[in-house]
C-alpha positions as CSV (number, residue, x, y, z in Angstrom):
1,X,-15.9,16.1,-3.2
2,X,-13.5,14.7,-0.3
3,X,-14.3,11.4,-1.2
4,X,-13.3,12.0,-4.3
5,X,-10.1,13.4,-3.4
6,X,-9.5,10.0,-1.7
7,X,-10.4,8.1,-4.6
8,X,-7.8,10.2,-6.7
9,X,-4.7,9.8,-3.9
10,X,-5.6,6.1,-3.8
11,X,-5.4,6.2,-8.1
12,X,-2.4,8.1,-7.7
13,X,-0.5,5.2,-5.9
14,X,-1.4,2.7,-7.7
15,X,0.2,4.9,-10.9
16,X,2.7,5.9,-8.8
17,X,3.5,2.3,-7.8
18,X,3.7,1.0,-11.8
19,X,6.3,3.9,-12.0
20,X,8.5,3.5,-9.3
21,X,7.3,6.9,-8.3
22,X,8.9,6.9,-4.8
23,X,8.4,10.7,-4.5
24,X,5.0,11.0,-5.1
25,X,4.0,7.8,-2.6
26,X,6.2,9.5,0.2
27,X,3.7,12.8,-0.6
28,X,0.5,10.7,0.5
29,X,2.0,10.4,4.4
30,X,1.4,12.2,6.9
31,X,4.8,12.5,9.0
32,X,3.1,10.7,11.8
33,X,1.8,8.1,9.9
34,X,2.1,4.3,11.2
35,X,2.5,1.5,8.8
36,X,1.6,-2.9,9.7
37,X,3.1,-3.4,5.9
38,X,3.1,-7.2,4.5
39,X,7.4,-6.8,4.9
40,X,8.5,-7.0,8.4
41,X,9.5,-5.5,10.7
42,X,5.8,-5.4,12.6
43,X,5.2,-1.8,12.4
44,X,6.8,1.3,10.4
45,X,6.8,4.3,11.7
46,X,6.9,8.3,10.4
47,X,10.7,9.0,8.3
48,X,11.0,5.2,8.0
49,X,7.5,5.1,6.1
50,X,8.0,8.4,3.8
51,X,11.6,7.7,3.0
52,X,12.3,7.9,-0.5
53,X,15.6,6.6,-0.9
54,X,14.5,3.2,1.3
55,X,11.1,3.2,-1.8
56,X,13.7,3.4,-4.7
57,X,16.2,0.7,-3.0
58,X,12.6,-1.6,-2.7
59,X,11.8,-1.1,-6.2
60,X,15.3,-1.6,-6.9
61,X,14.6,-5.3,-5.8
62,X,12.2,-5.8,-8.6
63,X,13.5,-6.6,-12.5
64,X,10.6,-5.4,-14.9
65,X,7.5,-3.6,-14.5
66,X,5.7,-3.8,-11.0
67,X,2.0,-3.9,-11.5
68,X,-0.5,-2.8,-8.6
69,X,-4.3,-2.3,-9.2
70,X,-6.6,-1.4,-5.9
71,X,-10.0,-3.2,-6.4
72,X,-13.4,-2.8,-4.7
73,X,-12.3,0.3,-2.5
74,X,-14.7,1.9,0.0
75,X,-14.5,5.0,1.2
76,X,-15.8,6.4,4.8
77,X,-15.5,9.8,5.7
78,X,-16.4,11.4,9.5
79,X,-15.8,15.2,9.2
80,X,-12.0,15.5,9.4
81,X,-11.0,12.2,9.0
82,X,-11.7,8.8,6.8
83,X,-10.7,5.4,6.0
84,X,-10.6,3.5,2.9
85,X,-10.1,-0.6,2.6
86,X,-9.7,-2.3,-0.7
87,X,-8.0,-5.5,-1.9
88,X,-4.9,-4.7,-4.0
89,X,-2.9,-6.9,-6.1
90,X,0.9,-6.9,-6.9
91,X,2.6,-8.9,-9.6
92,X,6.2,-8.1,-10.5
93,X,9.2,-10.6,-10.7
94,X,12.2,-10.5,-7.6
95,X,16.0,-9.5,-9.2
96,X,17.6,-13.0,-9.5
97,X,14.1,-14.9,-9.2
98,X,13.4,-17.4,-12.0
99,X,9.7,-15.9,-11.9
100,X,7.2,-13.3,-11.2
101,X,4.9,-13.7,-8.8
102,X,1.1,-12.3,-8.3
103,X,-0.6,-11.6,-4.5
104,X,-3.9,-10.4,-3.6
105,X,-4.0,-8.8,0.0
106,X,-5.9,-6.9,2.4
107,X,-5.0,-2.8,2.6
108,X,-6.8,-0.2,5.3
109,X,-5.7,2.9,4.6
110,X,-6.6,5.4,6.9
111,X,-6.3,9.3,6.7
112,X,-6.7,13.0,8.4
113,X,-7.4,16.3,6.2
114,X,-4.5,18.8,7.1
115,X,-5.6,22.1,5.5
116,X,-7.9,20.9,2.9
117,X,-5.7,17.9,1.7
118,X,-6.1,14.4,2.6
119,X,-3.0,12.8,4.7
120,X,-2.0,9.0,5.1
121,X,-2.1,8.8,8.5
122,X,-2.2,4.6,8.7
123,X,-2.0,1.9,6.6
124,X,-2.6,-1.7,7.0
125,X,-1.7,-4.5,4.6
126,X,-2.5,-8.2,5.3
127,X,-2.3,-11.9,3.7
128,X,-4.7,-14.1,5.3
129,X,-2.5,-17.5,6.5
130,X,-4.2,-21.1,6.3
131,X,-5.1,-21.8,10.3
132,X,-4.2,-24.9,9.8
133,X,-0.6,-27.1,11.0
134,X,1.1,-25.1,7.9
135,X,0.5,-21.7,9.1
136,X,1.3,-20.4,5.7
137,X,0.3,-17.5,4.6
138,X,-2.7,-17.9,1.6
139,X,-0.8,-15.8,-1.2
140,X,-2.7,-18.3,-3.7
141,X,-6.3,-16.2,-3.0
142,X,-7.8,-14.1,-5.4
143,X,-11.1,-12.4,-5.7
């Protein structure tokens, strides 16, 4: 059952996400979550994470849909807590950008059960970058 209930939150984002649903991706956090997102700064924290208004203003940068899918998730669970990875892809097109664009990354999501319900409690996005004299980061990848 509770990894099921995980498997449903991390469904629920990735409708939530095609919708622009800030309110129901602010629901998934727990207010002390911590967030190493793929925008900077290096780490979000709690209010700044959960804020609803700074969501919609984010998917206010986007013209047309925003597609996100979650692919190959795993799910552990250790009594009162778990942790799911999975890679995710977003494709959407930038306001004012001649064209869409289409990244794979790494997610960790990690998460507590406050009175029965699962919490976001961490989150950890990540674009592997070509160790190489470029150091760009390898947006190119898919799986």
């Amino acid at each position: 059952m509770s990894e099921q209930q995980i498997r449903d939150l991390m469904a629920a984002r990735e409708v939530a996400m095609a919708a622009r649903d800030a309110e129901t991706l602010g629901a998934h956090y727990a207010p002390d979550v911590v967030a190493f997102t793929l925008a900077p700064p290096l780490v979000h924290r709690g209010a700044e994470v959960i804020d609803v208004e700074g969501r919609r203003a984010w998917f206010d940068t986007f013209e047309g849909p925003i597609e996100y899918e979650t692919r190959d998730l795993e799910v552990t669970i250790g009594g009162e807590i778990a942790y799911a990875h999975a890679l995710n892809r977003l494709a959407t097109t930038p306001k004012g950008a001649p064209t869409g664009f289409e990244l794979w990354f790494r997610s960790t999501v990690c998460f507590s059960r406050e009175d029965g319900e699962w919490r976001i409690t961490h989150v950890h996005d990540s674009v592997p970058f070509h160790m190489d004299a470029t150091m760009r980061a390898a947006v190119d990848l898919k799986p």
